[in-house]
C-alpha positions in Angstrom: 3.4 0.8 -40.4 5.9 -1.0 -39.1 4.6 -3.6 -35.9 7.9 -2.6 -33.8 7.1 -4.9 -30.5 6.4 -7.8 -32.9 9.8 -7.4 -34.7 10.8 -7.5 -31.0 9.4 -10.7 -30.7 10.3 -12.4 -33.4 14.2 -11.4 -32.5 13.6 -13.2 -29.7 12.0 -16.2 -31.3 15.8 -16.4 -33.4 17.3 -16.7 -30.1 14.7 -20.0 -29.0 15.2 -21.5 -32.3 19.3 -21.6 -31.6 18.5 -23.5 -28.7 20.4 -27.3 -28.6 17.8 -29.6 -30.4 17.5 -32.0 -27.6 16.4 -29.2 -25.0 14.5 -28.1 -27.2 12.9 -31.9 -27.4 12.8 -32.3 -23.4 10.7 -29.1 -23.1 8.0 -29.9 -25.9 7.7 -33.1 -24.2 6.4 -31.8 -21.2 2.9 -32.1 -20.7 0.6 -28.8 -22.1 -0.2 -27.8 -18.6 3.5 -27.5 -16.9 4.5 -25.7 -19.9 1.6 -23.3 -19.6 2.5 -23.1 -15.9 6.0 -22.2 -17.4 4.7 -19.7 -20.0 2.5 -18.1 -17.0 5.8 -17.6 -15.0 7.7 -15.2 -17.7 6.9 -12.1 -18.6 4.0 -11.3 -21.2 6.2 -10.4 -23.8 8.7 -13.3 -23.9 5.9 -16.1 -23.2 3.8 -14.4 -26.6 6.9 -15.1 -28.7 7.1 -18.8 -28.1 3.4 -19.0 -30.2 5.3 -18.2 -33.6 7.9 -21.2 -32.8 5.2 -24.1 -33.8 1.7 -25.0 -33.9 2.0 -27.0 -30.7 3.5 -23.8 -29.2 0.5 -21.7 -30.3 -2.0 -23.8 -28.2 -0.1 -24.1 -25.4 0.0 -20.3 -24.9 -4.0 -20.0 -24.8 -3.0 -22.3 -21.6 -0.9 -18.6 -20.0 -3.4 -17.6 -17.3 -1.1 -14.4 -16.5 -1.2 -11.1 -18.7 1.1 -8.5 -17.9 1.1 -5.0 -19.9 3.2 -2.4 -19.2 3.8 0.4 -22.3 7.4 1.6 -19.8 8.8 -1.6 -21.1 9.0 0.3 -24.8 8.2 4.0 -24.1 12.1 5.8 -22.9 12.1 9.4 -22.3 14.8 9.9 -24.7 12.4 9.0 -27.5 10.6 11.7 -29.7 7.0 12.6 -30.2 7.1 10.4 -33.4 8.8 7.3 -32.2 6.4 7.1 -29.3 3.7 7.6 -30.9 4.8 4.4 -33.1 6.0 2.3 -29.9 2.2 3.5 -28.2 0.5 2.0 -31.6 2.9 -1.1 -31.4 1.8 -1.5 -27.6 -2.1 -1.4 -28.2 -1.1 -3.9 -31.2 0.9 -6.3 -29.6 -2.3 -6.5 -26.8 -4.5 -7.1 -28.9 -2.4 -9.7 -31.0 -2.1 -11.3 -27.4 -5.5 -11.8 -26.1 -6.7 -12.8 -29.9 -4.3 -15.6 -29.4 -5.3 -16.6 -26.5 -9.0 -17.2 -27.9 -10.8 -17.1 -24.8 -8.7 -19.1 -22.8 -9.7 -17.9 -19.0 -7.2 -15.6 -17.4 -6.0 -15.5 -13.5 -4.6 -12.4 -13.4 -4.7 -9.3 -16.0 -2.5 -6.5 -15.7 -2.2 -3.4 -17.5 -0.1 -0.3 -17.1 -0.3 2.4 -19.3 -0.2 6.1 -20.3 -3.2 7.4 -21.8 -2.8 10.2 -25.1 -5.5 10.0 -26.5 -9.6 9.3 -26.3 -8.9 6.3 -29.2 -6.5 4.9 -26.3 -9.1 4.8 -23.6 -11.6 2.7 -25.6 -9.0 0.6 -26.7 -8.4 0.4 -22.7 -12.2 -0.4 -22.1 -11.8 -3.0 -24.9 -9.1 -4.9 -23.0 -10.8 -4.6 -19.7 -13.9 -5.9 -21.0 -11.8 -9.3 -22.5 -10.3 -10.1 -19.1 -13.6 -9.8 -17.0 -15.6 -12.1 -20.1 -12.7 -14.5 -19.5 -13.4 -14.7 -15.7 -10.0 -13.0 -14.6 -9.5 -13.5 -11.1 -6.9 -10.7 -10.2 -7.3 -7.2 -12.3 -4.4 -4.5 -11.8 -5.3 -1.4 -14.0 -2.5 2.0 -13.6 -3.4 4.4 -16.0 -1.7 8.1 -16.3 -3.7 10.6 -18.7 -1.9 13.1 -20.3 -5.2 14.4 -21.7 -8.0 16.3 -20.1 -11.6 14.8 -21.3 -14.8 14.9 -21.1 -17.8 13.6 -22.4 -20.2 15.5 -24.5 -23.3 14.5 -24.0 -25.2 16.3 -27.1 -22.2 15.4 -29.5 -21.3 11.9 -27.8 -17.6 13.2 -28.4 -14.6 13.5 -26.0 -13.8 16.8 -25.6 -10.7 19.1 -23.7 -12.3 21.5 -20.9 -10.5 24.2 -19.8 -11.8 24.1 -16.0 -11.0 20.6 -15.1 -8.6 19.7 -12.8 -8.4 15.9 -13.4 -8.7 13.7 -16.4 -11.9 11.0 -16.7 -11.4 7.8 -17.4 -14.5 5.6 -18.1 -14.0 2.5 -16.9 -16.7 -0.4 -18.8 -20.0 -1.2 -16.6 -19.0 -4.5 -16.6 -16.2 -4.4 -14.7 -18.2 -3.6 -11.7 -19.9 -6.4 -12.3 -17.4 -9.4 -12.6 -18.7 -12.4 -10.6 -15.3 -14.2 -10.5 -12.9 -10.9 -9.4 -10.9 -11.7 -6.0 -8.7 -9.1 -5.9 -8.7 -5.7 -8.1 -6.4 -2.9 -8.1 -7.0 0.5 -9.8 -5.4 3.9 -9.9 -3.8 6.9 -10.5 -4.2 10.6 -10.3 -7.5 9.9 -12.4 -11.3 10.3 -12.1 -13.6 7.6 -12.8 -16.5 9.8 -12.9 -20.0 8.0 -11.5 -19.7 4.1 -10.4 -22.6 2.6 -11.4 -25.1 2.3 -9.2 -25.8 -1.6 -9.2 -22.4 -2.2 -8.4 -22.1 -6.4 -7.8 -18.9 -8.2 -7.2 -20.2 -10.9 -5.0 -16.6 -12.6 -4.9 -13.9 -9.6 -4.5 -11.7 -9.6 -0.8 -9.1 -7.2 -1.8 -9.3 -3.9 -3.4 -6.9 -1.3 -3.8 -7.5 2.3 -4.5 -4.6 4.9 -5.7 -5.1 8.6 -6.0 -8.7 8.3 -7.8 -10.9 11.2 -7.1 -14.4 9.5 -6.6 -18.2 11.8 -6.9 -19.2 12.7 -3.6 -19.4 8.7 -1.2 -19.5 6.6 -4.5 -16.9 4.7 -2.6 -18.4 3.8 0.4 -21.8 4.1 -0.2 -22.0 2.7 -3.4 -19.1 0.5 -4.7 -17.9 -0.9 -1.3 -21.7 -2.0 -0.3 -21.4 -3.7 -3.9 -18.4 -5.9 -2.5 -20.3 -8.4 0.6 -17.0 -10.6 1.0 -14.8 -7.7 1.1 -11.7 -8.4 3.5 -8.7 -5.9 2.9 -8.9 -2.4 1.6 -6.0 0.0 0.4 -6.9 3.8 -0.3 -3.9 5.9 -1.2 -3.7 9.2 -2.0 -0.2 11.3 -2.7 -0.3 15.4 -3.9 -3.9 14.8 -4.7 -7.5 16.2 -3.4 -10.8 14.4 -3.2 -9.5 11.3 -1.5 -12.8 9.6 0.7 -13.5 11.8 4.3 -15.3 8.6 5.0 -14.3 4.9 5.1 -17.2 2.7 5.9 -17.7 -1.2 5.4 -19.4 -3.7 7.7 -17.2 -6.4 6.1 -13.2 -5.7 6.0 -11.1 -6.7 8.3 -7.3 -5.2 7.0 -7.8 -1.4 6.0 -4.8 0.9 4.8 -5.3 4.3 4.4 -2.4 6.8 3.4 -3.1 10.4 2.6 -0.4 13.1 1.9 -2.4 16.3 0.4 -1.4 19.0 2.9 -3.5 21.5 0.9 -6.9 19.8 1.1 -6.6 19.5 4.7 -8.5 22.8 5.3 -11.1 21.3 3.1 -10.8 18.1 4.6 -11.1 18.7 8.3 -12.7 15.7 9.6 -12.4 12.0 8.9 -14.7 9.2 10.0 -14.1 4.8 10.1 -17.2 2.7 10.6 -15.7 -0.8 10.0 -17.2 -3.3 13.1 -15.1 -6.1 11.4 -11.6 -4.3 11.3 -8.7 -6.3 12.6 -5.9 -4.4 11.6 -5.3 -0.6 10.7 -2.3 1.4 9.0 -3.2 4.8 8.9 -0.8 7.5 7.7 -2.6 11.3 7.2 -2.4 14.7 8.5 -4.0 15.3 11.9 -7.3 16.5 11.3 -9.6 18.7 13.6 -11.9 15.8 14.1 -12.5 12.0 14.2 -16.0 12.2 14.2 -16.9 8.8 14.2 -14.7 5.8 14.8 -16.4 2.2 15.0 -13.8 -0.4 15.2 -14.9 -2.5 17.8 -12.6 -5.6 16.9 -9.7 -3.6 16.0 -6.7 -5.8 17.3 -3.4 -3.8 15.9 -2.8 -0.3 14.6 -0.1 1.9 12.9 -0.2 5.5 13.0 1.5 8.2 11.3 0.0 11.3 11.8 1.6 14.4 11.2 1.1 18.0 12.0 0.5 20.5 9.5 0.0 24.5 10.4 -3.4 24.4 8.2 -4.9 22.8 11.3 -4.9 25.0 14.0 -6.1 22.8 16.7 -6.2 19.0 15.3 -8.2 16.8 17.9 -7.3 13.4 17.4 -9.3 12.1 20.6 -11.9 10.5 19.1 -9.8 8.6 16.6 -7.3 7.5 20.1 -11.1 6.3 21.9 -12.1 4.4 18.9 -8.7 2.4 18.9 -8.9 2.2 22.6 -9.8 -1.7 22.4 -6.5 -2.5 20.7 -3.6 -5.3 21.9 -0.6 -3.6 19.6 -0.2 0.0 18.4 2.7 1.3 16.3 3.6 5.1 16.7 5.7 7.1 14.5 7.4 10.1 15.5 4.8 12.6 13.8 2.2 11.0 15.8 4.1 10.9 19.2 4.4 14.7 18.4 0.3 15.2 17.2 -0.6 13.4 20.0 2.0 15.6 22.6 0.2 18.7 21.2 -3.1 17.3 22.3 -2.2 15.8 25.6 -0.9 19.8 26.4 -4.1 21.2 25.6 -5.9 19.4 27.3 -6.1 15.8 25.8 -7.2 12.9 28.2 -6.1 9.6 26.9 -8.6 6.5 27.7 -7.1 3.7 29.5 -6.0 0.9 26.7 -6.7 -1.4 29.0 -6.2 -4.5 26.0 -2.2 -2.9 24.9 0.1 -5.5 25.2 2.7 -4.3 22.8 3.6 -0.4 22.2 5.9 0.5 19.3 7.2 4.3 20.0 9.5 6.5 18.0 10.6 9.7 18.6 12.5 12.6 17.5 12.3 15.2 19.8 11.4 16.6 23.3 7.5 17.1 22.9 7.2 13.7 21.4 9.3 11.8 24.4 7.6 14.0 27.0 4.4 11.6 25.8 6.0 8.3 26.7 5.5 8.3 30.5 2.3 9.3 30.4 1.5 7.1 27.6 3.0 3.9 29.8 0.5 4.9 32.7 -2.5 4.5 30.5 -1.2 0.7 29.1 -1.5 -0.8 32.8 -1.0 -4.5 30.9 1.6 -3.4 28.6 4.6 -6.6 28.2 6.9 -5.4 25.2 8.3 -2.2 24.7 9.8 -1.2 21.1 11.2 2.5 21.1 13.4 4.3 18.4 14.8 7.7 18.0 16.9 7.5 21.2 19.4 10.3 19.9 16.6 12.7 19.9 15.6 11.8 23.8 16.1 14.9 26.2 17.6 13.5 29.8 14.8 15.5 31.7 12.0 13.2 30.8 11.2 11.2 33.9 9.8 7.6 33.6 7.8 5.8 35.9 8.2 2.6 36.6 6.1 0.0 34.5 5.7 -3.5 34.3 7.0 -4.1 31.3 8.8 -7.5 30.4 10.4 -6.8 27.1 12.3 -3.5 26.1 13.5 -4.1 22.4 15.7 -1.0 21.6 15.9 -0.3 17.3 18.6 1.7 15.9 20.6 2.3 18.6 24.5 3.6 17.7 26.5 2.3 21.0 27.0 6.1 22.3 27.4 6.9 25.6 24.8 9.4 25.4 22.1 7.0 23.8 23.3 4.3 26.8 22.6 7.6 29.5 19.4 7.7 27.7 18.3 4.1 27.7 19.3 4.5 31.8 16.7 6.7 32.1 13.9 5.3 30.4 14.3 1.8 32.5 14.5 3.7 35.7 13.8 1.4 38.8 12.1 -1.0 36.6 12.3 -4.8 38.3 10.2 -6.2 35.7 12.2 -6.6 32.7 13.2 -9.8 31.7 15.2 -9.2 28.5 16.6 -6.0 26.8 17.4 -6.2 23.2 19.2 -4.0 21.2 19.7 -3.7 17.8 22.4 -1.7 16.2 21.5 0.8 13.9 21.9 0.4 9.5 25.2 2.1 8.6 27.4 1.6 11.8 30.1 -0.9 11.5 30.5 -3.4 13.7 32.4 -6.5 14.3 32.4 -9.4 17.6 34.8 -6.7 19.7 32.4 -4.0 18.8 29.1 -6.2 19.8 31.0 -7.5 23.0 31.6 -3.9 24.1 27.9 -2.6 23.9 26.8 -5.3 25.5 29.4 -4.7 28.3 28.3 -1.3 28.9 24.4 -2.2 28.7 25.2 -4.8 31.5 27.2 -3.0 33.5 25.6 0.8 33.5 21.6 -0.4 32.7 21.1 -1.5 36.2 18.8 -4.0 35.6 18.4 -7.3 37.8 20.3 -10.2 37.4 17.4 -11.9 35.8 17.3 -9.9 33.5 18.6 -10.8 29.9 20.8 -8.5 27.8 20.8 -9.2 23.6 22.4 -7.2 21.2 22.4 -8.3 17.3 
């Protein structure tokens, strides 16, 4: 069968050989190391095709410390059942035509993104995971899609197609969770990697990142994270897909992301718990659950919410999550959790006294959410800068006190006279402030004359003291 990626290469190999001689020259006579530095820079695919030019060529490419597969490069959706199947055989090929040339040579970084079809596919995938982590690859980013639904048999020792399962397994080889030289190592989607191994060791990974992988029962945090002791940043991202963690738990990291959009499971899912003493910063983007039942982020310094509220939650209760942030210096709100947390404040919700908040991020889109502001700026009795958004969804009955803040930085705002009416009204009798900025909002056209006028009107109608500094950009 025809080798259709290498005929790809070899077109591009005419190209290098037209080059003008004495370029041609200059390059070669670059030292081995720049010119794998060079090679490591271009894509896979191009850098591979220089090894067919000359000998010389072919040992400087075992100097290319960055691998990057991806089967989209070849696979279009136009292409038949046929042709794919030829372009998917080219792809494993052209991989395993790579790494042999490489003989060894270590790796930095090893990427590989590809659709699975096939059980013959998945242990070619195993294969090539295996190479990188022998070569002491430093950086592993594995995205694999299954179009297949396996399992193992265990009396057989064949892959077979249940009818009764949801999500495909992919085994992943032992001894990736045992690499002593991973740093960082991404993994995902929409799959399930059955049982981590229990004796999970990679001594030297910081940064891992997780993406819509359904893991057995804790195997995340109580058996591969406790495998990763220098652990610093963890991302866990879930889309349209159940059996994300209810848990995150880590003495180590200190920058957690966690993003989770499955409105169904949220019945299923009705409580969610951090335990991360070390956690500097948090992004965390969900559904409002009915309980935080335990939050342990003692040195949390900043964090981004986004809740939102969804209908399959009666009652969310998101006071234990707002206690265990309680400590922090910056928090970013989004207009679904300005709205989440409204709902609990009118039920009943006491919010603690974050006596640390220096800088409060607020957005808004309507009149429950805004109604939370005021009584937001009484519990931040330190609070400096002010960032608020969504001004052309703020309802004029909303009364502020005044605070002490020192900065008001106003984002997409549109130069109406309603927004400036608005703006009026959140300031109130506020003698504090030493500088308002404003920053126009993306799709309204301005020029100097345009600029001049809003700051005009923000002078004139904000009533703000003389000391006071007015920018608008």
């Amino acid at each position: 069968m025809t080798d259709t990626f290498m005929e790809e290469i070899g077109s591009v190999c005419m190209d290098a050989k037209s080059l003008d001689t004495s370029s041609k020259d200059a390059i070669s006579m670059l030292p081995d190391e720049v010119l794998g530095k060079i090679l490591s820079s271009l894509p896979t695919k191009q850098a591979a095709s220089t090894s067919v030019l000359a000998k010389k060529w072919r040992n400087v490419f075992r100097l290319v410390h960055n691998l990057d597969f991806d089967d989209y490069d070849l696979l279009q959706p136009e292409d038949g059942p046929e042709e794919r199947d030829v372009m998917r055989e080219s792809f494993r090929n052209f991989i395993d035509k790579t790494l042999a040339l490489q003989c060894g040579s270590p790796i930095k970084r090893f990427s590989l993104k590809c659709v699975i079809h096939m059980a013959s596919e998945l242990a070619c995938v195993g294969r090539w995971i295996c190479n990188a982590v022998e070569r002491g690859v430093l950086e592993l980013d594995v995205s694999i899609q299954t179009f297949y639904k396996l399992v193992l048999n265990s009396e057989s020792g064949d892959f077979e197609q249940p009818e009764d399962r949801r999500y495909s397994e992919v085994f992943l080889p032992p001894e990736l969770f045992k690499s002593k030289t991973l740093v960082k190592l991404t993994l995902g989607t929409e799959i399930d990697f059955g049982d981590i191994p229990p004796d999970v060791s990679l001594p030297a990974l910081k940064s891992l990142c997780i993406d819509s992988i359904f893991f057995c029962c804790d195997d995340l945090c109580y058996v591969l994270l406790p495998g990763c002791p220098v652990l610093e940043e963890l991302a866990v991202r879930h889309g349209d897909y159940e059996g994300y963690p209810y848990c995150i738990s880590s003495r180590t990291i200190k920058k957690l992301l966690v993003h989770y959009d499955c409105e169904f499971a949220v019945e299923a899912m009705n409580s969610m718990s951090f335990d991360a003493p070390s956690l500097v910063s948090l992004d965390y983007s969900d559904y409002a659950l009915a309980e935080y039942a335990q939050v342990n982020l003692e040195s949390l310094v900043e964090a981004r919410l986004d809740l939102r509220y969804s209908e399959k939650v009666k009652e969310p209760d998101v006071t234990g999550l707002i206690i265990g942030i309680s400590n922090i210096e910056t928090l970013h709100l989004s207009p679904g959790s300005a709205d989440v947390i409204s709902r609990c404040v009118e039920r009943g919700l006491f919010l603690p006294v974050l006596n640390n908040l220096i800088n409060l991020s607020f957005e808004s889109n309507n009149k429950r959410g805004w109604t939370l502001l005021p009584y937001l700026l009484k519990q931040c009795p330190k609070l400096e800068t002010l960032i608020i958004q969504g001004l052309d969804g703020y309802t004029g009955d909303v009364t502020m006190r005044p605070s002490k803040v020192k900065v008001l930085h106003v984002l997409g705002y549109g130069g109406t006279s309603k927004e400036l009416e608005h703006l009026k009204s959140i300031i109130g009798e506020s003698t504090w402030l030493e500088l308002v900025q404003v920053e126009v909002a993306q799709g309204v056209v301005v020029d100097d004359v345009i600029l001049w006028r809003i700051y005009r009107d923000l002078k004139t109608h904000l009533g703000v003291s003389s000391k006071c500094k007015i920018k608008v950009a």
